[in-house]
Structure formats: structure tokens, C-alpha cells
C-alpha positions as CSV (number, residue, x, y, z in Angstrom):
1,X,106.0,126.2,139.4
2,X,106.9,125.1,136.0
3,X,105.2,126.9,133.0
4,X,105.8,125.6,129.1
5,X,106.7,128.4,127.2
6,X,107.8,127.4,123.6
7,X,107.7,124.3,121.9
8,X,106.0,122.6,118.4
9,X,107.3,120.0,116.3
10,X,109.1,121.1,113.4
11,X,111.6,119.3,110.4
12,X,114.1,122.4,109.6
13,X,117.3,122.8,107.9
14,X,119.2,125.6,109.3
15,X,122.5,126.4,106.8
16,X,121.4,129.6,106.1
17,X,123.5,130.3,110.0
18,X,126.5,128.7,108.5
19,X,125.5,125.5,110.5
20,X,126.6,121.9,108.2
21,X,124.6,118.5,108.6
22,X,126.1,116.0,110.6
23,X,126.7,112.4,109.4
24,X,123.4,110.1,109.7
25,X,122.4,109.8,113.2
26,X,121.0,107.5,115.5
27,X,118.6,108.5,118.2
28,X,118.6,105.4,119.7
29,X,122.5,105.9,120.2
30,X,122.6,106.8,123.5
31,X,120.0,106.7,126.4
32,X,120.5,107.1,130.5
33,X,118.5,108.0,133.3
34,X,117.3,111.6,133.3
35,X,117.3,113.0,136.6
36,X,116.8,116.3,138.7
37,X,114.6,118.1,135.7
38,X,110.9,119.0,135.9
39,X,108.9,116.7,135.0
40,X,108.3,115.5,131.1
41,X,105.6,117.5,129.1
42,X,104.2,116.9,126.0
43,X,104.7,119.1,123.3
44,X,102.2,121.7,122.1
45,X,102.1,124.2,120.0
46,X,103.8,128.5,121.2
47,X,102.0,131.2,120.1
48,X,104.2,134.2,119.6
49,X,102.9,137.3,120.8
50,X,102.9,140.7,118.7
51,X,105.2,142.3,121.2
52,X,107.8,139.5,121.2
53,X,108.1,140.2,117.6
54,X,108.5,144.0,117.7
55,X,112.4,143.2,116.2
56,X,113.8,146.3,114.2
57,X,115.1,145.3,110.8
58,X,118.6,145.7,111.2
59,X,118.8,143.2,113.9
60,X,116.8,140.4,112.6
61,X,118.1,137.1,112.8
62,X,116.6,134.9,109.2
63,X,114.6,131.7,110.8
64,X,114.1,129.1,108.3
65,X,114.5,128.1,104.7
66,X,114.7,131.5,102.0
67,X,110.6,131.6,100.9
68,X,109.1,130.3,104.0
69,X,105.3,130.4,103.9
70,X,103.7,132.2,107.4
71,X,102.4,128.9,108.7
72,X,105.5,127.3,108.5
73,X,107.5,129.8,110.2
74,X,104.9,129.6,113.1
75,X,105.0,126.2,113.2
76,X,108.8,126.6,114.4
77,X,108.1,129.5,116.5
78,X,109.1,132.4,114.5
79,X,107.7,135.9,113.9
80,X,106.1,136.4,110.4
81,X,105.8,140.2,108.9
82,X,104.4,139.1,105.6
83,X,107.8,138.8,103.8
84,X,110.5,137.6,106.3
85,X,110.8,134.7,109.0
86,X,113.2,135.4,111.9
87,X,113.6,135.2,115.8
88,X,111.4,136.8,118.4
89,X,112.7,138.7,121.5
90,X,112.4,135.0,123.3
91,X,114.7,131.9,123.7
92,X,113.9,129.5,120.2
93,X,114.4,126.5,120.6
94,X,114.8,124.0,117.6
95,X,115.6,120.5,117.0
96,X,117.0,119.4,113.3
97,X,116.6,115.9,111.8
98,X,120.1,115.2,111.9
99,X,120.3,115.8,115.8
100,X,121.6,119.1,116.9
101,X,120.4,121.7,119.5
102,X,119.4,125.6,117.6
103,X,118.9,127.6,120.6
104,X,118.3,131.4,120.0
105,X,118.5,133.8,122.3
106,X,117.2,137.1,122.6
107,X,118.9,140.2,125.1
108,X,115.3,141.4,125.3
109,X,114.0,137.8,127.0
110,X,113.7,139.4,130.1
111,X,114.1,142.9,131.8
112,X,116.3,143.8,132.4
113,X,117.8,142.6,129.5
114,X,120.0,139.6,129.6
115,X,123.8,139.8,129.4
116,X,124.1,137.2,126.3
117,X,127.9,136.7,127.6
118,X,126.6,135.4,130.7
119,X,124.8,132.5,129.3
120,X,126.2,129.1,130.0
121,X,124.7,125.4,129.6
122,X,124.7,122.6,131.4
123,X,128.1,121.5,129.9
124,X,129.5,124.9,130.4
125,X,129.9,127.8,127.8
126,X,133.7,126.5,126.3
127,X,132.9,125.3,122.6
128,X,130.8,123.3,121.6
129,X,128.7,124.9,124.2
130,X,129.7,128.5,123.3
131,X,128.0,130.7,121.0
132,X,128.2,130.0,116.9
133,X,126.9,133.3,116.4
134,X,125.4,136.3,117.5
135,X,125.1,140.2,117.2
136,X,124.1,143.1,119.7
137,X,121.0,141.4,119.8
138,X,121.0,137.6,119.7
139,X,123.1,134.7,120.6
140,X,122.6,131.6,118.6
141,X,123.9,127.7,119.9
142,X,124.0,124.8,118.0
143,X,124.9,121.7,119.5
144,X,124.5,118.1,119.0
145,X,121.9,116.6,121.2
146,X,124.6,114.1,123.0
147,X,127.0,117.2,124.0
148,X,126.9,119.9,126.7
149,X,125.6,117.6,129.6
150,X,122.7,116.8,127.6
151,X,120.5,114.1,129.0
152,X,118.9,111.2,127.3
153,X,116.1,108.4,128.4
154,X,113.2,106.7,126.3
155,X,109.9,108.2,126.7
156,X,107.2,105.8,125.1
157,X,107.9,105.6,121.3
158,X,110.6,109.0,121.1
159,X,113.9,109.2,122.8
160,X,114.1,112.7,124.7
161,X,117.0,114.7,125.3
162,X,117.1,117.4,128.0
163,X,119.2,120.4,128.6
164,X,119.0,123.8,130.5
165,X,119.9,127.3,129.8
166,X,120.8,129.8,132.3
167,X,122.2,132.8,132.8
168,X,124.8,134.2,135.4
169,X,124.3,136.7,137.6
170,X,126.8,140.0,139.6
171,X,125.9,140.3,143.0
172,X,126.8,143.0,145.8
173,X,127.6,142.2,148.9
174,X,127.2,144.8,152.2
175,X,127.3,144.1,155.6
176,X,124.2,142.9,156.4
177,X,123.0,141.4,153.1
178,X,123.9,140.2,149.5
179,X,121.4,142.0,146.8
180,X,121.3,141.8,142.9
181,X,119.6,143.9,140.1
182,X,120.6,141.3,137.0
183,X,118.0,139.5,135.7
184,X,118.5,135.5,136.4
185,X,116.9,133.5,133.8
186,X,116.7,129.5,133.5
187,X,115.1,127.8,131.1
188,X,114.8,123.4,130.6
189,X,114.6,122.4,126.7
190,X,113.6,119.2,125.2
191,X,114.6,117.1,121.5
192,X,112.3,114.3,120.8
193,X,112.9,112.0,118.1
194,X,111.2,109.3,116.8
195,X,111.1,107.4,113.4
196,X,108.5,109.7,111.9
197,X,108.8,112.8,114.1
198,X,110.8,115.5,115.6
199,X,109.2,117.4,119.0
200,X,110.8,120.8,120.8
201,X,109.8,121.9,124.0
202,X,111.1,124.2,126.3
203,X,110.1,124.4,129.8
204,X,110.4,128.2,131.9
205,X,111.0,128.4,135.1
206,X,108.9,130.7,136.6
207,X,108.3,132.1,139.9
208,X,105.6,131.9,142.6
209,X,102.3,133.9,142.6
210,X,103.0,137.2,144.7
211,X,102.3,137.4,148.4
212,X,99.2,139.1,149.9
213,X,99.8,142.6,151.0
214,X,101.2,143.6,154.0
215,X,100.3,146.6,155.9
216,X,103.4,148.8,157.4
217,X,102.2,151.7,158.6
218,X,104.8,154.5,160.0
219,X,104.3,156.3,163.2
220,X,102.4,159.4,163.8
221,X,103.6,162.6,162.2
222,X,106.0,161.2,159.7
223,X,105.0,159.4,156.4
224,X,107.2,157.4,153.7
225,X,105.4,157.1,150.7
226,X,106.5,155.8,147.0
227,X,105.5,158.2,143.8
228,X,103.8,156.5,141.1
229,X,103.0,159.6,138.8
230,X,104.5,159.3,135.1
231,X,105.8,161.5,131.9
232,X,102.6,162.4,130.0
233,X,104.0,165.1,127.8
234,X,107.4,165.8,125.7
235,X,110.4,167.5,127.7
236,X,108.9,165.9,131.3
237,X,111.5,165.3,134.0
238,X,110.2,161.8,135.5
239,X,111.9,162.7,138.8
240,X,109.6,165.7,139.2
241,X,106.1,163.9,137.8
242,X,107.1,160.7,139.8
243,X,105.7,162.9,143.0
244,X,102.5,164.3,141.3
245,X,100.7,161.2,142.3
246,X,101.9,158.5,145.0
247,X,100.5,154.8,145.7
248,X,97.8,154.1,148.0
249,X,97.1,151.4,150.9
250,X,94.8,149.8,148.2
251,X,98.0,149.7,146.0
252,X,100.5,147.7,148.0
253,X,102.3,145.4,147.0
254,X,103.6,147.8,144.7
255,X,105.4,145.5,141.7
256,X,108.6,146.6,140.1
257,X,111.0,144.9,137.6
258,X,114.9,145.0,138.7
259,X,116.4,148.2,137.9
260,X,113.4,149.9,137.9
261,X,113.6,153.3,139.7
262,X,111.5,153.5,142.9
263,X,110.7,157.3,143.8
264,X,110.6,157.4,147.6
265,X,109.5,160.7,149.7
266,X,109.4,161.0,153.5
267,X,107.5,163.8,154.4
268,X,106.7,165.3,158.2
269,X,102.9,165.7,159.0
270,X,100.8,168.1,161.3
271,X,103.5,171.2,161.5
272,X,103.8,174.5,159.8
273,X,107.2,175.8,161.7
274,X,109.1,177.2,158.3
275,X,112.2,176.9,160.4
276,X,112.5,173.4,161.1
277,X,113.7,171.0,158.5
278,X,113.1,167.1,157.9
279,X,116.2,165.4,157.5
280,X,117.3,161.6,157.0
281,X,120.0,159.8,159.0
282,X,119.5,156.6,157.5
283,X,117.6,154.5,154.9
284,X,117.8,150.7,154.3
285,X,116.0,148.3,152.9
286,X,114.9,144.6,154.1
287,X,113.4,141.7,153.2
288,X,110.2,141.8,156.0
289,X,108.0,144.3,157.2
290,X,110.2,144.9,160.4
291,X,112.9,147.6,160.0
292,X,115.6,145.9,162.0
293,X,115.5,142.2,160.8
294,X,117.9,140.7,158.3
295,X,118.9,141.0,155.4
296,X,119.2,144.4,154.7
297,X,120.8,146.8,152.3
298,X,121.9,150.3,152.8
299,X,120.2,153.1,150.9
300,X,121.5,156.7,152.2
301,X,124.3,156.6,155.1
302,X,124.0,160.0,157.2
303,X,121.9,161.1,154.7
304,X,124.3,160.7,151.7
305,X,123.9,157.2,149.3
306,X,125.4,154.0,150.5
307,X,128.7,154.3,148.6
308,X,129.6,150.7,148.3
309,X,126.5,150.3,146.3
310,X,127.4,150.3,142.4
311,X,124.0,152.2,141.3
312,X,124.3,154.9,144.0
313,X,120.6,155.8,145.4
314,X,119.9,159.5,144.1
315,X,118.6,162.2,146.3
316,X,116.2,164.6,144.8
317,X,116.5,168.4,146.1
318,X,112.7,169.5,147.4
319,X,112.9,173.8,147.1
320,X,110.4,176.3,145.9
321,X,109.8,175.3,142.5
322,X,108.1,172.2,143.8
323,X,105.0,174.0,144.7
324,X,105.2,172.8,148.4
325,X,104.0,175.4,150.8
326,X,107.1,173.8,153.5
327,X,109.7,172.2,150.8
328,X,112.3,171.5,154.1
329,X,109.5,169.1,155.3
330,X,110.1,166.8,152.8
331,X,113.0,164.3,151.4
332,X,113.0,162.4,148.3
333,X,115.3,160.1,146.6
334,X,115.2,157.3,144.0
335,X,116.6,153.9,144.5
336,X,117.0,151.2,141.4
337,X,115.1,148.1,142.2
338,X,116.4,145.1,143.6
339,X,116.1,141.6,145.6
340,X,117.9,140.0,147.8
341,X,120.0,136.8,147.4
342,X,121.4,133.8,149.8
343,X,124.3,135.1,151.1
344,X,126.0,131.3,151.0
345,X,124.4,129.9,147.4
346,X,124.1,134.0,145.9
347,X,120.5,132.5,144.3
348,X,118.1,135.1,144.0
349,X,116.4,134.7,147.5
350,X,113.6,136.5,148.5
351,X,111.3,139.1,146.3
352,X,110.0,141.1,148.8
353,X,111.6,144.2,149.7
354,X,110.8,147.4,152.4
355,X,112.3,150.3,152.4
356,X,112.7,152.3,155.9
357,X,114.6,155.5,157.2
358,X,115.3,156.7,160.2
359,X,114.2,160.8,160.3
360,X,115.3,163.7,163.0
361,X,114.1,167.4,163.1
362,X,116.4,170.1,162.6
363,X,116.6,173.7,163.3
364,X,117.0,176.0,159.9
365,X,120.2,178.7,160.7
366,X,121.8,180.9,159.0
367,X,124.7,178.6,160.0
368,X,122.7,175.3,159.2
369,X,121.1,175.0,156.2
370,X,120.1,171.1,157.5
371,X,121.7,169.6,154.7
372,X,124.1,166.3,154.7
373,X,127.4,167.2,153.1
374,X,128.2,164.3,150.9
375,X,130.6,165.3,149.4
376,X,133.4,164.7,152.2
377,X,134.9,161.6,153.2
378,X,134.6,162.3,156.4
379,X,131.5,162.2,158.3
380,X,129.0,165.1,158.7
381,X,130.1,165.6,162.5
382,X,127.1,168.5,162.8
383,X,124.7,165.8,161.4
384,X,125.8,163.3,163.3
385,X,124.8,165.1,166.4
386,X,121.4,166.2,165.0
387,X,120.6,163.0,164.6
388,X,121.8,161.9,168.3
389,X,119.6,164.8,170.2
390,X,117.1,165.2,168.3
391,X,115.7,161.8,166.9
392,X,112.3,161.8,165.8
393,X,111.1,157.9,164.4
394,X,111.8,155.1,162.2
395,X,109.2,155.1,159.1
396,X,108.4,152.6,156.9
397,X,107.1,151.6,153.8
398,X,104.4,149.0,152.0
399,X,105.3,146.0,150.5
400,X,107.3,146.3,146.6
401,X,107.7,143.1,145.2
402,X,110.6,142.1,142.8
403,X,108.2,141.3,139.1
404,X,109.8,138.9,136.9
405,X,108.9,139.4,133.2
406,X,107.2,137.1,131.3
């Protein structure tokens, strides 16, 4: 699905960024075929919203001509705070008379934020693709519209030219699946010219609406569930409120953006023994309902986190001060948010993601506290064998489902 995003007409001069005029230009200069782009829209005017504009002052990037009137700075899809005109937290894009590309773009586009390094066209990111400017903040391109694999056609009475930003991506790759927790963002952008007028548009590319819930119940006695409490007062720990509240059936698909933690407890049901404990072999995650299909991605490994994966899943020690009348019945840890990607093209594959572990009793000792040992290289040889003799059931979550942001 294709969504326009930004666009308006607009007649700027933009020197104030160090950017020169180009000689006289001709739109009618160059024109081919444009192919394998969405499909032409017509310009129309963005609205900006307040939070896209929430830009602290030492970061601002100037949009427009020095004494720009509010209307005008809308008009080319800037924010307005009653005295300056600069740059959302959004890609601007902008088309000058003299035919050149301005195409600014914020770190705070999506969430997580965007790697501005990472940001290449269609002719590459080598000069005069690169970057003419930027700060912590902001990257800002100028191009002419005939460079960086630009293409041209005539639409009507205007001559279009067509480009598209994206942004690379690091993946990790495990044995049974290839995840990723960048954001990957894409983005089509338009030039129009005519005799009398100049047109931007920008087209997002945006993802599909969200599946329907899926129900994943675990098996009797033993229940994975996801905290969903949060931080209401100063000096909260979030990995303690997380588990003062948890999502219910009526909840699922639960949406999280990438990188987002994901507070997970599995919890033993129906037994009072003080002197057995819950424990965790192994957690993964997968792209389906079903805990043994493909992809999947290691969570814990013998009950320690999967150390191949660069954001190591956390466990979260469950004693006294929880308030839990049997704290060794219980295991939480927190995981970063993720999603899958093809494992031959490394796109961004599939949004869907379950989480499942695989949970044996064990007998509390004075010898045994129950405990992985993570901390050696080796394996845990006793927990090995817990696991072995003593295996209990796989559980399962609901549905969490990767959310792109606007």
C-alpha cells in the first residue's frame, strides 16, 4: 500500500544551506520511461503535525528565506513557532526553480531512529548523492533533478522526475533465522515542472494493516504471559512495574516498535510446594503460532541469553521483594523487539513474532539453588539433566506484531 505523505507546490531559494543556483535550466532536457515506481499522484497539500515539530532550538535546521511569513513556510512543509521556519522530524522534500532535489532528513523519521549514515539513493550515496550537510540531527541532499538515478517522463503539461530514498539496514543471522531491530525506511519523491509551476510530492511506503489475532494458548499448569504495566511515578524501575499489570486475550496482538522492550514472565499454575522451582531450558521466538516452525531466533539457551545475539535478552531475578507468595514459581526476562527478515534478500520479512519456552520442574536443595549458571562457557551439566528427566511443557505466547511508525 502506498500512502502520500508530504508534498505541496512551492518556488524556494535555498542559499541560506550554502547551496548556489545552477545555470538556466531546461525541464524539457531530458525525458525517458519511468518504470518500477508506484503509480503517479497528484500533488496536494502536508499538514505538519504538532509533534513532528517538537525540534529543540539548538538543533533546528532554518527552512526558507530569513522573514518568512507562517503561511509560506507551511506551504513548503515546514514547522512555524511564530518567529522561525525550519525542518520537522520528517523527510522534506523540495524542489527549486532552477532544478535541484532539497531533501531533508530527520534521525527521529522513524523509531527507532534512523541511522542518517545509512541513507543512500537511487544513484548511490558517493557525491553528488551524499550528504551536503547535516548535524546530530539532520541530513540535508541537494541534487540536480537529472543526477542520482533520477527518472524523468512527461506527465500531461509538467515533466516529473522520480527518485527514492532509503535506508540500510544490520541484520543478525542464527541458525535457524535472520532477524533485525533497525528501522528500514523507503520513501518515492517527485519534481514537477512546468512553465508556470513547480510540484513536490513524496510518496511513503507503508506497510499492510495488521493481522487478526491469533489465539496460542499454553498447556495446562504453566502460563507465559507479556507485562504491560508502566512508570507512573519518579524513581520507578520499569522492569519491576512492567509485571504489575500483564495483557489480556482481548489484548493480542500486542504491537511493539523495534527495540522496544518486551517484559515476558512464565509462571507455574495450580501448586503451592515451596520446594520446587520453575526453571527455563529454552526460549525462542518464531514467526507463526507453532513453536517448532521456521524461522526462529534464540532467546535464552539453557536458561542463560542467546549469546550470539548483539542486544542480549535480560533475565529478571523473581525473590521476596516481589511480593509473590512462591517467587521460585516464576521466570521473567525482557527481550528487545524485533522481526524477522528473508534469509536470501535480508528484506524485512515477516512482522509477526511468538515467543515460546520450553519449562522443567526442579527440586530446591541446599545443593541446588535451580538456577542456570551463565556465567561459564561451559554448559550447566546439572541443568542439562534437569531438563532431560524432568520436562514439564512447551508454552507459548499471543500474537506481538512488529509497528512501524508513522
Amino acid at each position: 500500500m502506498w500512502v502520500g505523505v508530504a508534498c505541496a507546490a512551492l518556488f524556494v531559494h535555498l542559499n541560506y544551506l550554502g547551496i548556489t543556483a545552477a545555470s538556466p535550466w531546461d525541464p524539457q532536457a531530458v525525458k525517458q520511461p519511468l518504470s518500477q515506481f508506484p503509480g503517479l499522484h497528484e500533488p496536494q497539500k502536508a499538514v505538519i503535525s504538532p509533534e513532528k515539530c517538537g525540534v529543540d532550538d539548538v538543533d533546528r535546521v532554518p527552512c526558507g528565506e530569513p522573514g518568512i511569513a507562517a503561511a509560506q513556510c507551511a506551504a513548503i512543509n515546514c514547522c512555524f513557532d511564530g518567529q522561525q521556519c525550519y525542518y520537522g522530524k520528517t523527510v522534506t522534500v523540495q524542489c527549486t526553480i532552477d532544478g535541484q532535489f532539497v531533501l531533508v532528513v530527520a534521525r527521529d523519521t522513524t523509531l527507532p531512529r534512523l541511522s542518517l549514515d545509512s541513507i543512500s539513493l537511487l544513484g548511490g550515496s558517493d557525491a553528488p548523492c551524499s550528504a551536503v550537510d547535516s548535524n546530530a540531527d539532520f541530513a540535508i541532499y541537494q541534487f540536480p533533478v537529472t543526477a542520482c538515478g533520477t527518472r524523468a517522463m512527461e506527465l500531461g503539461d509538467y515533466v516529473v522526475y522520480e527518485n527514492k530514498m532509503f535506508s540500510s539496514y544490520e541484520v543478525a543471522v542464527g541458525p535457524l533465522g535472520v532477524i533485525t531491530r533497525d528501522s528500514h525506511y523507503e520513501l518515492y519523491f517527485q519534481c514537477r515542472y512546468a512553465d508556470t509551476a513547480v510540484a513536490a510530492l513524496a510518496v511513503q511506503l507503508a506497510s499492510n494493516s495488521p493481522p487478526m489475532p491469533v489465539a496460542a494458548s499454553g498447556p495446562l499448569m504453566v502460563e507465559l504471559r507479556l507485562g504491560s504495566g508502566q512508570c507512573v511515578s519518579k524513581g520507578c524501575v520499569q522492569a519491576q512495574a512492567a509485571y504489575t499489570s500483564y495483557y489480556t486475550d482481548a489484548d493480542y496482538p500486542v504491537t511493539k516498535v523495534l527495540r522496544e522492550p518486551v517484559y515476558v514472565e512464565v509462571r507455574m499454575l495450580g501448586r503451592t510446594d515451596p520446594n520446587i522451582a520453575l526453571i527455563l531450558g529454552h526460549c525462542w521466538a518464531t514467526s507463526s503460532p507453532h513453536p517448532f516452525s521456521t524461522p526462529q531466533w534464540d532467546l535464552l539457551v539453557d536458561g542463560c541469553p542467546y549469546q550470539y545475539d548483539r542486544y542480549l535478552t535480560t533475565p529478571i531475578p523473581v525473590d521476596g521483594s516481589s511480593g509473590l507468595q512462591f517467587p521460585p514459581h516464576y521466570k521473567r526476562f525482557v527481550l528487545k523487539m524485533f522481526t524477522f527478515v528473508d534469509p536470501d534478500s535480508k528484506a524485512p520479512w515477516r512482522e509477526k513474532v511468538f515467543i515460546h519456552c520450553s519449562t522443567s520442574v526442579c527440586q530446591l536443595t541446599a545443593a541446588d539453588s535451580c538456577e542456570p549458571r551463565c556465567t561459564r562457557q561451559r554448559r550447566d551439566v546439572a541443568a542439562a539433566g534437569r531438563e532431560s528427566s524432568h520436562k514439564l511443557a512447551v508454552v507459548s505466547s499471543g500474537e506481538i506484531i512488529f509497528l512501524k511508525k508513522p
